[in-house]
C-alpha positions in Angstrom: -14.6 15.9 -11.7 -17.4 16.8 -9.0 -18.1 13.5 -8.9 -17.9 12.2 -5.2 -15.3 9.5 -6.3 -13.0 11.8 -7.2 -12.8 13.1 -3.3 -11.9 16.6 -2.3 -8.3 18.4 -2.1 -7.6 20.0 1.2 -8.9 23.4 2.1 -9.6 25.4 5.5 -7.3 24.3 8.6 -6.5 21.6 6.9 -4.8 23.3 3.9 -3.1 25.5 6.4 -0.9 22.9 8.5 0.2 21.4 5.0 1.9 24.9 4.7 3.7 24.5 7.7 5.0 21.0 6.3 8.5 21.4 5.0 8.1 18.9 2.2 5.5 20.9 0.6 6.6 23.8 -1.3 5.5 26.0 -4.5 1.4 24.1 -4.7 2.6 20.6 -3.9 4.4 17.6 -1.5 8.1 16.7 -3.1 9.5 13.5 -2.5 13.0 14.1 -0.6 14.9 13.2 -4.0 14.0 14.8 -8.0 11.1 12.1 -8.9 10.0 12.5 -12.1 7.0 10.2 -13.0 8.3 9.3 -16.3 12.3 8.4 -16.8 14.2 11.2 -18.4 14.7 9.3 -21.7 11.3 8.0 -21.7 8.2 10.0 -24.0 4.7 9.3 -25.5 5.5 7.8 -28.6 7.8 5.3 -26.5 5.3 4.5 -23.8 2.5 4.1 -26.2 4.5 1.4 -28.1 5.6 -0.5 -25.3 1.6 -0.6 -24.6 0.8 -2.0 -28.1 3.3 -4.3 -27.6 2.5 -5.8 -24.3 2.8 -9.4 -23.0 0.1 -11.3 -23.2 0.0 -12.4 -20.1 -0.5 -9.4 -18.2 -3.5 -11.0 -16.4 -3.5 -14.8 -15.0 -4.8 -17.7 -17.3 -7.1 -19.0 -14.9 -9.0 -17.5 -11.5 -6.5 -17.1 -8.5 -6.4 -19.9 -5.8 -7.1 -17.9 -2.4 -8.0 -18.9 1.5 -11.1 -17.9 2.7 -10.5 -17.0 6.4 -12.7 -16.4 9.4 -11.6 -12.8 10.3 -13.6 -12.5 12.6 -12.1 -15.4 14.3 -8.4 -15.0 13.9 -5.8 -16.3 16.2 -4.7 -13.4 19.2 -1.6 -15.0 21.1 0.5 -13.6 18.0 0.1 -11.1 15.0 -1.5 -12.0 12.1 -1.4 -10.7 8.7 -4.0 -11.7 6.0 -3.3 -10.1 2.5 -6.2 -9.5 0.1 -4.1 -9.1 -3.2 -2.4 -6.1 -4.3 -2.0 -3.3 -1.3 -5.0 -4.2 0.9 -4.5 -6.2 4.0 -5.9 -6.7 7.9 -3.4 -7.1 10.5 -4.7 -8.2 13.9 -2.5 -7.4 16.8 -2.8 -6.8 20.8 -6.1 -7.1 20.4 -6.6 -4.6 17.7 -8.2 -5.2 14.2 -6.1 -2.8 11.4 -7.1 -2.3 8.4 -4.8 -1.1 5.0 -5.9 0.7 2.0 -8.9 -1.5 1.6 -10.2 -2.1 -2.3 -13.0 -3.9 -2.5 -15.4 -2.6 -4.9 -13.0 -5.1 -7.7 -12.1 -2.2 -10.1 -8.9 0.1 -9.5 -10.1 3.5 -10.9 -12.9 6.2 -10.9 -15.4 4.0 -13.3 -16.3 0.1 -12.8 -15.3 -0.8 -16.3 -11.5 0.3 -16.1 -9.1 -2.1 -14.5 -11.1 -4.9 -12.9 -9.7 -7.0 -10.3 -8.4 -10.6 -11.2 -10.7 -13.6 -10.7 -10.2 -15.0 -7.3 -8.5 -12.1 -6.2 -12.0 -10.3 -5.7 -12.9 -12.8 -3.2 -12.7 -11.0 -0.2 -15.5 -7.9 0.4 -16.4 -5.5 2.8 -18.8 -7.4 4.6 -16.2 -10.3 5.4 -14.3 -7.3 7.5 -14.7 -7.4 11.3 -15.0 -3.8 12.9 -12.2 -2.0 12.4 -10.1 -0.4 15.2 -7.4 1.6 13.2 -7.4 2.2 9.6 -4.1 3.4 7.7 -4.3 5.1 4.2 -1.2 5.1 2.7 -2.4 7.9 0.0 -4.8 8.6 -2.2 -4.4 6.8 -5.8 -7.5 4.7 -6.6 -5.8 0.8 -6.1 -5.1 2.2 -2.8 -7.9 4.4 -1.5 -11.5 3.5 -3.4 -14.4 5.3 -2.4 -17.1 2.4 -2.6 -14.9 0.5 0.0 -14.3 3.2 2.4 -18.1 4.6 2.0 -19.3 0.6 2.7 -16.7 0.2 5.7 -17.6 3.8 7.2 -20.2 1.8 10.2 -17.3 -0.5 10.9 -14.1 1.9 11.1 -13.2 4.1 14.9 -9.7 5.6 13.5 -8.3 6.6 10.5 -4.4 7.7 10.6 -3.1 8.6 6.8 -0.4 11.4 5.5 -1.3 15.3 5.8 -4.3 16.3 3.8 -5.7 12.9 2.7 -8.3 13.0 5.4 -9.9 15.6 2.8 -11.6 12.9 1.3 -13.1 11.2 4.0 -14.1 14.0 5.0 -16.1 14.8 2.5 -17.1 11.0 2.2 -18.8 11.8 5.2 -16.4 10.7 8.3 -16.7 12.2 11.0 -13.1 14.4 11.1 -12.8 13.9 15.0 -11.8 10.4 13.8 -9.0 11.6 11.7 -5.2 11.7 12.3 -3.3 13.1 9.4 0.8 12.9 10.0 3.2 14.9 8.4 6.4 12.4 7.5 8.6 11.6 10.9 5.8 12.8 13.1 4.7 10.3 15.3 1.4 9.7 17.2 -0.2 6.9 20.0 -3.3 4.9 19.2 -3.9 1.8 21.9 -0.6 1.3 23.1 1.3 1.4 19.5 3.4 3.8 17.7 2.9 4.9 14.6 5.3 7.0 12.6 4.6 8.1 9.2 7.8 7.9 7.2 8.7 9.1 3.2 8.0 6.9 0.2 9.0 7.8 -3.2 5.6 8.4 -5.1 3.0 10.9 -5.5 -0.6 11.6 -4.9 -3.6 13.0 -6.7 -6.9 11.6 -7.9 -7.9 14.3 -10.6 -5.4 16.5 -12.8 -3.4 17.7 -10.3 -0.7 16.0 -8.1 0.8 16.5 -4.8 -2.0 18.0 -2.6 -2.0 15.1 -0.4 0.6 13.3 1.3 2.0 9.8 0.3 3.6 7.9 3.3 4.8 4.3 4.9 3.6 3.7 8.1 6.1 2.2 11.1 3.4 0.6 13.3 5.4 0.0 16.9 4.5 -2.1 20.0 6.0 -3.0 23.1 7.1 -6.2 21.5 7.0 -6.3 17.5 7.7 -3.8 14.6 6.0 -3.7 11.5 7.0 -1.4 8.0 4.1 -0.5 6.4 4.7 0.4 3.1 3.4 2.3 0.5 4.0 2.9 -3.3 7.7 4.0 -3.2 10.6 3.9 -6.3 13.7 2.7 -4.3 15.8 5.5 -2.4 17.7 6.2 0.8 14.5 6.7 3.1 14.2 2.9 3.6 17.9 3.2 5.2 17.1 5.9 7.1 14.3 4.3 8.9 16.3 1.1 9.5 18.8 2.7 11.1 15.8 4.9 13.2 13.4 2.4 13.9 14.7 -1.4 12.7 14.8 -3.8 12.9 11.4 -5.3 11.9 9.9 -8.5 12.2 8.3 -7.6 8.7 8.3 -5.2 6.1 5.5 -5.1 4.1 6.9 -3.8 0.7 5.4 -3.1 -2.8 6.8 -5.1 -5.8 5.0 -5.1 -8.8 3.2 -2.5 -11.3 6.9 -1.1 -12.2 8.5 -0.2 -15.5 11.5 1.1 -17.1 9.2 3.9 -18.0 8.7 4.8 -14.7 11.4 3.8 -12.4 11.4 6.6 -9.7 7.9 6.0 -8.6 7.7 2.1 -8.3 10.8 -0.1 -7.2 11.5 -2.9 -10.0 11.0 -6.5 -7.4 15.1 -6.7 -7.0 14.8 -3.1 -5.2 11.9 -4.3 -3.1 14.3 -7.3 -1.7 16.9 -4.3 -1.2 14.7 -2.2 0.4 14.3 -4.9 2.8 17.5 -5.3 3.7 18.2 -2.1 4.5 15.8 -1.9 6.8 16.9 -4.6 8.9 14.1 -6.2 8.4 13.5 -10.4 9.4 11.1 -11.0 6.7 9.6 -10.0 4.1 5.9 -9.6 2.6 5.8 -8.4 -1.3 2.8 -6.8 -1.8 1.2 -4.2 -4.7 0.5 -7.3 -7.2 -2.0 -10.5 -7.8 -5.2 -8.2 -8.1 -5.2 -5.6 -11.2 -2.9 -5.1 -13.8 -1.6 -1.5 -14.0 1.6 -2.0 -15.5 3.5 -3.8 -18.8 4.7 -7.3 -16.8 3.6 -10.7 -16.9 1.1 -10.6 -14.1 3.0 -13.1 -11.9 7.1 -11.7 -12.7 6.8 -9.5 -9.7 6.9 -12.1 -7.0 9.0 -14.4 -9.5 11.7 -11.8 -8.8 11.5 -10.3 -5.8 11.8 -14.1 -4.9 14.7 -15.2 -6.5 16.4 -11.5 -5.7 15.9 -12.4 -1.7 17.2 -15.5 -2.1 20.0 -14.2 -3.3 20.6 -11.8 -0.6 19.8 -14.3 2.2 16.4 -12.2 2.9 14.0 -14.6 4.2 10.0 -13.9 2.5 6.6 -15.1 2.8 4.2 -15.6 -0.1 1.0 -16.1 0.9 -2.1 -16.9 -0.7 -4.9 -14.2 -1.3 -6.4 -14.8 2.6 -3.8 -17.0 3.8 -2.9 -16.3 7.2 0.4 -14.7 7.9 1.4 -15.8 12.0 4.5 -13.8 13.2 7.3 -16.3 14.6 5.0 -19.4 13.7 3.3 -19.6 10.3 5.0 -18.0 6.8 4.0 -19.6 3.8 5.9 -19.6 0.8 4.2 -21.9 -1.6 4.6 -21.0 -5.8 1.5 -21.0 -6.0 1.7 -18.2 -8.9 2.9 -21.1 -11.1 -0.5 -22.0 -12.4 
């Protein structure tokens, strides 16, 4: 657990303005509702059997087909989003290169041999990213924040903004904490002419034994012209409402739907949630993220976007399903190829 993968939980100043938060109380952050990690009726013995009897296939049958794209070179006269499987993406907007919860080191957890990334999904590494203007951390679980990545993209990155405590670990990672903007949820600051608003999920945080000493957020990323909901891991509750009705609409949200199970259905949404979410965020489109890289959970690697698809359908929700490195052009370019059905 010294290990410099495993990162560092908050101390010092830091420690101290997490005490001031109101959503952290007794030791540890709470999500706005009760959110256990397992579901009331769940236990071991159940878990472990739904593990030994798992679907076969959990992981695709053949390597992912995937864009490689010049992102270095990437259009300006309109956002662009290129996804890079599960939760890690580059937007490019005003200007400005951002930069989400990079994993690129092809493994989701502390040690290389434990859950490798999909073929073809591991396509993209850290020395096809441009320099990086602003990156946002969502929180700290490993398929969201890896330490090779971030350690390999450290040259390249100006700005970090993530939830209250989880600059801890870049600190000690060796970032330079002037660089560093942590956000308690609702609080607001200004990088470059944008907004950006940290706003509740419905998770948790924690890369050792203990949870909660870090903060787990969505990010509303606000210009003059365009609004983007940056999501994070979240079970489905009333927050997503609440920040329609604050900030929507949006001309995306950007919204996990896969790694879920009856097991644990507080802390991931199940894919028909993630289309509701959507909805009640007002927003125009939406991008389904969190899946198409590792396999963390119980599903058939490709019934994630099989049903959040079908689900906004259904509720008139417009989405776009791009390829791993496929180009995402707001108001001119959403692809929606099934391409999962290999």
């Amino acid at each position: 657990m010294h290990q410099k993968v495993f990162g560092r939980i908050p101390d010092g100043k830091r420690l101290f303005k997490i005490q001031q938060s109101p959503n952290y109380k007794n030791g540890s952050f709470k999500n706005i509702s009760h959110t256990p990690v397992m579901a009331e009726d769940s236990s071991f013995w159940k878990t472990l059997r739904s593990y030994l009897n798992k679907p076969k296939d959990t992981k695709p049958p053949v390597p992912l087909p995937f864009v490689k794209t010049d992102l270095n070179n990437l259009q300006n006269d309109a956002p662009v989003i290129v996804w890079f499987g599960h939760s890690s993406y580059l937007i490019r907007i005003n200007g400005l290169t951002i930069l989400i919860d990079p994993v690129f080191s092809n493994h989701a957890a502390p040690f290389s041999f434990m859950v490798k990334a999909y073929p073809g999904a591991d396509t993209y590494t850290v020395q096809d990213m441009p320099d990086i203007d602003l990156l946002i951390q969502t929180h700290d679980h490993y398929d969201h924040l890896d330490y090779i990545s971030v350690s390999a993209l450290k040259p390249k990155i100006k700005k970090i903004i993530t939830g209250l405590g989880t600059g801890s670990h870049f600190e000690y990672w060796g970032y330079d904490p002037a660089i560093i903007t942590e956000l308690d949820w609702w609080e607001t600051t200004s990088f470059a002419g944008m907004q950006l608003t940290a706003v509740p999920e419905r998770h948790f945080s924690g890369r050792g034994v203990t949870r909660g000493k870090t903060l787990w957020a969505g990010f509303i990323l606000k210009t003059p012209v365009h609004t983007f909901y940056i999501g994070g891991d979240s079970g489905y509750d009333t927050h997503f409402k609440e920040a329609g009705i604050k900030y929507g609409p949006f001309d995306l949200a950007i919204l996990e739907c896969g790694q879920y199970n009856a097991h644990w259905p507080h802390i991931h949404m199940m894919p028909e949630e993630t289309a509701q979410a959507a909805v009640d965020l007002g927003a125009k489109r939406l991008l389904p993220v969190h899946w198409a890289k590792f396999t963390l959970a119980l599903h058939p690697w490709n019934d994630p976007i099989k049903r959040v698809v079908k689900k906004a359908a259904e509720l008139n929700m417009p989405i776009t399903t791009p390829r791993i490195g496929e180009p995402v052009v707001i108001g001119k370019s959403y692809p929606d190829a099934h391409w999962w059905e290999l």
